[in-house]
N, CA, C and O of each residue as an XYZ file, in Angstrom:
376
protein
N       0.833     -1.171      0.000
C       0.000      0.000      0.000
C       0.880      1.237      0.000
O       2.035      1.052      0.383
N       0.504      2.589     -0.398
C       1.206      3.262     -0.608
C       0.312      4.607     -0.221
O      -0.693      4.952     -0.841
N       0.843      5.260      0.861
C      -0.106      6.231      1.502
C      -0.004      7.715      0.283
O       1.085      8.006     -0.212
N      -0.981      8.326      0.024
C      -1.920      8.893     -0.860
C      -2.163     10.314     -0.799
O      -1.733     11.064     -1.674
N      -2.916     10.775      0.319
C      -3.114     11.604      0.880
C      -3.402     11.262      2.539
O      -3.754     10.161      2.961
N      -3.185     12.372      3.293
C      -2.991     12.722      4.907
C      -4.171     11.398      5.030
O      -3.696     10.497      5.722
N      -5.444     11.111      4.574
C      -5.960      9.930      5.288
C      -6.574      8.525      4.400
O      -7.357      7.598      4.605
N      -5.387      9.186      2.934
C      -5.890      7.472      2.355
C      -4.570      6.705      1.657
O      -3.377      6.984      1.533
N      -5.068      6.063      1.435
C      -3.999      5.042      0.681
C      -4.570      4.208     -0.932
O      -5.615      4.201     -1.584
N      -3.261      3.603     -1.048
C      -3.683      2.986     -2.332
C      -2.831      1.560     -2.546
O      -1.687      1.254     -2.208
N      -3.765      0.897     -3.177
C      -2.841     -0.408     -3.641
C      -2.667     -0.607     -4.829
O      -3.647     -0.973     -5.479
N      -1.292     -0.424     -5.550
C      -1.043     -0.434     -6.954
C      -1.954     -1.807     -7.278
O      -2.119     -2.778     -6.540
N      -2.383     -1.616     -8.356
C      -2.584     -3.086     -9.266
C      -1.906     -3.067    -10.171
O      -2.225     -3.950    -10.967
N      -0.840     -2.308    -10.577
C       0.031     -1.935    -11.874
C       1.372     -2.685    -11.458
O       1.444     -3.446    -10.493
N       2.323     -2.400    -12.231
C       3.751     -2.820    -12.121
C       4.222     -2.148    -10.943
O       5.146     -2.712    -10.357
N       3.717     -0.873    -10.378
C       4.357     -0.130     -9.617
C       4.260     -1.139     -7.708
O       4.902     -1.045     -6.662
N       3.296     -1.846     -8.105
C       3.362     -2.747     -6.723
C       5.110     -3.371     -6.307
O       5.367     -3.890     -5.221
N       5.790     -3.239     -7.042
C       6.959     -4.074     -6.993
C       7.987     -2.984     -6.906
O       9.033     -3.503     -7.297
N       8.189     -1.847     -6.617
C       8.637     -0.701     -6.335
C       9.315     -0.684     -5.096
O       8.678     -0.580     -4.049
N      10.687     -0.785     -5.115
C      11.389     -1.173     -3.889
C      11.386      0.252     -2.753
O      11.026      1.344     -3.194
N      11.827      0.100     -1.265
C      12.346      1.397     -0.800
C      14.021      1.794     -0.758
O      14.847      0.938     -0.444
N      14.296      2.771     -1.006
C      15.752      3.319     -0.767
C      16.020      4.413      0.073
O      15.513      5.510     -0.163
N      16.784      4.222      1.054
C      16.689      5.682      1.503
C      17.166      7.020      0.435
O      16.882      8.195      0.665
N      17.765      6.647     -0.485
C      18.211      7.386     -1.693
C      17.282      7.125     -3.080
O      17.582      6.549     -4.126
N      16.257      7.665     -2.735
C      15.181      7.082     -3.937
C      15.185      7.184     -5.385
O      14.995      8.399     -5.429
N      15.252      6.857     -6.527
C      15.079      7.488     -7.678
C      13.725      7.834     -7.647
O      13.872      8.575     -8.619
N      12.456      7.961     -7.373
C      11.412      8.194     -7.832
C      10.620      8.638     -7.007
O      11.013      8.304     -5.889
N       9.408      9.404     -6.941
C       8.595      9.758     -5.882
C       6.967      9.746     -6.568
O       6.855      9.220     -7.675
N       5.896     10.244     -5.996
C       4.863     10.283     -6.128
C       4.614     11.583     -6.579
O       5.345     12.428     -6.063
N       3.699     12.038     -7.487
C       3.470     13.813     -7.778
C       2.184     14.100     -6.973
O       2.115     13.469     -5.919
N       1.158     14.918     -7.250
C       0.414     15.494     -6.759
C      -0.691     14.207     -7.339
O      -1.319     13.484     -6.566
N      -0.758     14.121     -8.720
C      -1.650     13.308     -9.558
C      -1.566     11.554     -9.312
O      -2.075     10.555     -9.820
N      -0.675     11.848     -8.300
C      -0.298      9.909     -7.656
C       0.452      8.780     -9.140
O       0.421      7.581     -9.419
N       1.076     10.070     -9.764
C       1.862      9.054    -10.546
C       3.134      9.317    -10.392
O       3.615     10.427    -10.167
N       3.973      7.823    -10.563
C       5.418      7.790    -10.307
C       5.960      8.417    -10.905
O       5.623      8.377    -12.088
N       7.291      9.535    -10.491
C       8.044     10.498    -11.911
C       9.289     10.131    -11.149
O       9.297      9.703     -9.995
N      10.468     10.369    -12.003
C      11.555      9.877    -11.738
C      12.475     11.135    -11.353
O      12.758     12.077    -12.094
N      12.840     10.952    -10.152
C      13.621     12.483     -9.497
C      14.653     12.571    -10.076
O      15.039     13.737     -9.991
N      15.661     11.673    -10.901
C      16.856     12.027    -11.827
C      16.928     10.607    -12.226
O      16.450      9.588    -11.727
N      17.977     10.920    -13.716
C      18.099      9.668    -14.290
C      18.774      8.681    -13.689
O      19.597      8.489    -12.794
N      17.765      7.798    -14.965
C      17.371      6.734    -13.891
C      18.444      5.276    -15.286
O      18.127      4.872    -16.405
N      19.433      5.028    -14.562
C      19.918      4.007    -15.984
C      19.447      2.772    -15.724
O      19.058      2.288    -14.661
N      19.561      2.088    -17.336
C      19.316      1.190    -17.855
C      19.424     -0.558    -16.577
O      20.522     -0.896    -16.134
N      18.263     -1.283    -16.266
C      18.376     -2.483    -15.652
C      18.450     -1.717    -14.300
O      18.289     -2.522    -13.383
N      18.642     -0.413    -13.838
C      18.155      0.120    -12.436
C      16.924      0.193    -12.160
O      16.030      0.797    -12.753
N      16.882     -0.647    -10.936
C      15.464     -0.823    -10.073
C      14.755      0.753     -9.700
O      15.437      1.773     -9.594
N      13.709      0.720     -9.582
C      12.945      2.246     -9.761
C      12.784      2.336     -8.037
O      12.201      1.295     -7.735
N      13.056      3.150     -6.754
C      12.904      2.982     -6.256
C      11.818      4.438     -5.070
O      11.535      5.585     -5.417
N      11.629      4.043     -4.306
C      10.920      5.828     -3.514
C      10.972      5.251     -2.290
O      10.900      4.030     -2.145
N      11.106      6.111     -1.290
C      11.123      6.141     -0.091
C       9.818      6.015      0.419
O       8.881      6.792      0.233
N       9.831      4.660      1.277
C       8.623      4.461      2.007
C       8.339      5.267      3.467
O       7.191      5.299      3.911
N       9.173      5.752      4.002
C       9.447      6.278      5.216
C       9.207      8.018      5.347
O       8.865      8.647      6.348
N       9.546      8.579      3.841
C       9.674     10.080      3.688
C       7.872     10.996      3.903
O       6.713     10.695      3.619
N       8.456     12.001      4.451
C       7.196     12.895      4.569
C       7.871     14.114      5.161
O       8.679     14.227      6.083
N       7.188     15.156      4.202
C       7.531     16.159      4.332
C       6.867     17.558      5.393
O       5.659     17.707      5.576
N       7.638     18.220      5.827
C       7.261     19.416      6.984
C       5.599     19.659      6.879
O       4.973     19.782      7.932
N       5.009     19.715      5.796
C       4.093     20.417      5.416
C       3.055     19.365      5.750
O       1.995     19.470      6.366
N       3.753     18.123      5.071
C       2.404     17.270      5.210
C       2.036     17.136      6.834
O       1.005     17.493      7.405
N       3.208     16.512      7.374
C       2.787     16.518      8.587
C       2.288     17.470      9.785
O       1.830     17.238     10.904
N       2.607     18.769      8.985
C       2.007     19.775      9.919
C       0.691     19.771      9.718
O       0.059     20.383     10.579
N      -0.164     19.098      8.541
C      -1.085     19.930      7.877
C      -2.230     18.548      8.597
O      -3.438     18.764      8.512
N      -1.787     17.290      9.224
C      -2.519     16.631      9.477
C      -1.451     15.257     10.087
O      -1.224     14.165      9.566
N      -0.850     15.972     11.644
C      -0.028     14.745     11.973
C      -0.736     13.482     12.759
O      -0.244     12.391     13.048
N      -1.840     13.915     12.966
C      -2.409     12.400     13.550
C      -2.350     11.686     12.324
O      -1.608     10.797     12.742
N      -2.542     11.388     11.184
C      -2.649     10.310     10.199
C      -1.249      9.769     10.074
O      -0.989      8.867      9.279
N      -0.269     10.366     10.927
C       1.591      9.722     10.251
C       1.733      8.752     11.707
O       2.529      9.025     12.605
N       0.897      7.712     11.725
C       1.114      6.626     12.970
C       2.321      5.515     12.023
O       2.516      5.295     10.828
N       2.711      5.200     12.854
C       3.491      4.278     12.482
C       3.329      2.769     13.266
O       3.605      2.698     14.464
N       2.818      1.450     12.437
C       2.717      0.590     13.161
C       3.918     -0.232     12.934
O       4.356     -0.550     11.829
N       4.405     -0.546     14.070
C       5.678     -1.525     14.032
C       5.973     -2.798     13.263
O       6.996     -3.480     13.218
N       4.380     -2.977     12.460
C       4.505     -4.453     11.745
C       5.062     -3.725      9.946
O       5.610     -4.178      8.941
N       4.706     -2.874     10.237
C       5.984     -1.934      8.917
C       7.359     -1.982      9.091
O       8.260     -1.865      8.260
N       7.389     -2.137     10.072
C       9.378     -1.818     10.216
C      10.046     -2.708      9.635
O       9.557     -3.778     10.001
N      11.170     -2.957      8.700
C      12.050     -3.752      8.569
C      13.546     -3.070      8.214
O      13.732     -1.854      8.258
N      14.502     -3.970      7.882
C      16.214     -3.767      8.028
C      16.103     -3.176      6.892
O      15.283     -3.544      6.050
N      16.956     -2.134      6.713
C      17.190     -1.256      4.889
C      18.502     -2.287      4.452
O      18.955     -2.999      5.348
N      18.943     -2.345      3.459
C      20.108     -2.997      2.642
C      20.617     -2.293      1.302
O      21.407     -2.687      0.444
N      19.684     -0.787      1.462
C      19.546     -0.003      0.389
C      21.179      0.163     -0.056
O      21.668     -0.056     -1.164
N      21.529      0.400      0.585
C      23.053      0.648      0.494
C      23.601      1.929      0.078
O      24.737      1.987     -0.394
N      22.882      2.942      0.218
C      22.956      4.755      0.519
C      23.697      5.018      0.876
O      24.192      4.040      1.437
N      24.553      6.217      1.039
C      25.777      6.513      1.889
C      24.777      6.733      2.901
O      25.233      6.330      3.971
N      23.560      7.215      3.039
C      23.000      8.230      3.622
C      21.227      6.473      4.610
O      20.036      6.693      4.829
N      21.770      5.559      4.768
C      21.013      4.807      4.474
C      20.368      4.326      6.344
O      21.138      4.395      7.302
N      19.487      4.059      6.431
C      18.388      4.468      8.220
C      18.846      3.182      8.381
O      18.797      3.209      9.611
N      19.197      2.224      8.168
C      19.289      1.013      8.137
C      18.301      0.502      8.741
O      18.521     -0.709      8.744
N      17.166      0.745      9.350
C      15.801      0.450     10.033
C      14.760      1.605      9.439
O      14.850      2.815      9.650
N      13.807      0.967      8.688
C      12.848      1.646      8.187
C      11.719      1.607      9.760
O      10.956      0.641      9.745
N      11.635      2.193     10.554
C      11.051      2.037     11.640
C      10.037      3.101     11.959
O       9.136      2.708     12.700
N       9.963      4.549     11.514
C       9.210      5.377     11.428
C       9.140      6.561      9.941
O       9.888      6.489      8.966
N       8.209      7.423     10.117
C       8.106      8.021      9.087
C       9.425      9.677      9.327
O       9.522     10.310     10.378
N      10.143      9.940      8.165
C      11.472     10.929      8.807
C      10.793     12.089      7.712
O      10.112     11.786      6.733
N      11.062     13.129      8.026
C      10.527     14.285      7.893
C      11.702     14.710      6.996
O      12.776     14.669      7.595
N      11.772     15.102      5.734
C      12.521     14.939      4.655
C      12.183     16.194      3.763
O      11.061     16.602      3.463
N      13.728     16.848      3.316
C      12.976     18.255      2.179
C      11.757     17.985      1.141
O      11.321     18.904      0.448
């Protein structure tokens, strides 16, 4: 599932279900809930977006909906310089 707006979500039925997390993402969500690619993206590279990211605004604008349940958490292997190695809550990100 892939949270949407401050109180919904969505479940790809497309290819995009298979969309890994990175803490260094190539890709994000737009306004219109389609995937765009934040910089190029080469050839046989996995498409990836941050499951964890949310930004100042969103969460100011409606932080009861950013719960985090612990059966989300797992180990990162993203291999980022920059990488949480525990996807464990949601991090407040430019």
């Amino acid at each position: 599932m892939i949270q949407v707006r401050d109180d919904g979500w969505m479940i790809p039925r497309s290819s995009a279900r298979f969309i890994n997390h990175s803490c260094a993402p190539n890709c994000a969500l737009d306004t219109t809930f389609t995937l765009r690619t934040l910089r190029p993206v080469a050839t046989g590279e996995q498409l990836t977006f941050s499951y964890d990211a949310l930004t100042i605004a969103e969460w100011r604008r409606a932080p009861e909906c950013y719960f985090w349940d612990e059966r989300w958490s797992f180990d990162c292997y993203c291999g980022a310089p920059n990488c949480v190695r525990r996807v464990d809550r949601y991090r407040i990100r430019p």
